[in-house]
C-alpha positions, 0 to 999 in steps of 0.5 A: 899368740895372734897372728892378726896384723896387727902393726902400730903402722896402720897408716902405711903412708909411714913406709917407704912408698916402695915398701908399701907396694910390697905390703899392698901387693904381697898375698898372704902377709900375716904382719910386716915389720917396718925399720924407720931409721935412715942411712944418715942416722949411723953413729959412723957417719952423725956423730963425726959430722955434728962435732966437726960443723960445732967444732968448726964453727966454734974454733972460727967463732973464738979463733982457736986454731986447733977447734978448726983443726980438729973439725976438719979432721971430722969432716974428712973422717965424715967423708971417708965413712960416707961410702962406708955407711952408704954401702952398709946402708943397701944391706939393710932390710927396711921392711921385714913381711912374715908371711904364712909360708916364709919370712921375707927381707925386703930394702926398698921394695927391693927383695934382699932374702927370703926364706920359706919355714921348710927350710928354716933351721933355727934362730940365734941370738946374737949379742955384740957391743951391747945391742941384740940382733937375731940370725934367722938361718936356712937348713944351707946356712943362708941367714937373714938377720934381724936387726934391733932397728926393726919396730917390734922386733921381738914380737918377729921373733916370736911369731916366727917361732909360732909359724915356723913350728921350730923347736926354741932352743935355750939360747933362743929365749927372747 
């Protein structure tokens, strides 16, 4: 495998503009891998909301008490899960840069972990409710996690794997 940059985001104007100062200014990335998504687009905060505005406005449109009813129960389950997801949201990485010593999480331009390939122990495969996610664990048990929201992340995986010089196991098959 390559290990050339070789990112669809070539226009880095796509990244955050705190991510971007991490990829202009980190020496010896070999590719970073950007996560798009956004606070606002967790299941546990959208989907209420939208139900509750249609249920609402809906309920008000035809005069059904419990259409109104039950919109106000989503928009208070809407609030209750705002600083949730808020919270969960400053624990994921936005940014993922390999670099050709280590692999680094970044939210924001904000460093999260890092974890050199000396003391890189493994990566595991972790599935749970239908989506695959990725333990990336230090020989101290640290991890860093790669969550399926990052673009290419199998391709991560792999070139870490080539990086690394870590032996696969057989549940490490991608």
């Amino acid at each position: 495998m390559s290990t050339e940059l070789k990112n669809d985001v070539q226009d880095l104007s796509l990244l955050h503009s705190q991510d971007r100062k991490i990829v202009d200014t980190m020496p010896s990335i070999v590719q970073f891998f950007p996560n798009h998504s956004r606070w606002w687009q967790n299941a546990s905060f959208a989907l209420p909301l939208i139900i509750a505005v249609i249920s609402t406005c809906l309920g008000f449109l035809i005069q059904i008490d419990e259409l109104i009813g039950f919109g106000i129960f989503l928009a208070v389950v809407t609030l209750i899960m705002f600083p949730v997801v808020l919270m969960t949201w400053r624990n994921t990485a936005t940014l993922i840069v390999i670099s050709s010593d280590r692999i680094s999480a970044f939210h924001r331009g904000k460093l999260m972990k890092e974890i050199s390939w000396g003391h890189l122990d493994r990566v595991e495969r972790v599935e749970y409710l239908g989506n695959t996610r990725h333990k990336v664990v230090a020989k101290n048990e640290d991890f860093l996690s790669i969550e399926n929201e990052i673009e290419h992340s199998e391709d991560l995986i792999e070139l870490l794997f080539v990086l690394s010089k870590i032996p696969r196991r057989s549940s490490d098959t991608i």
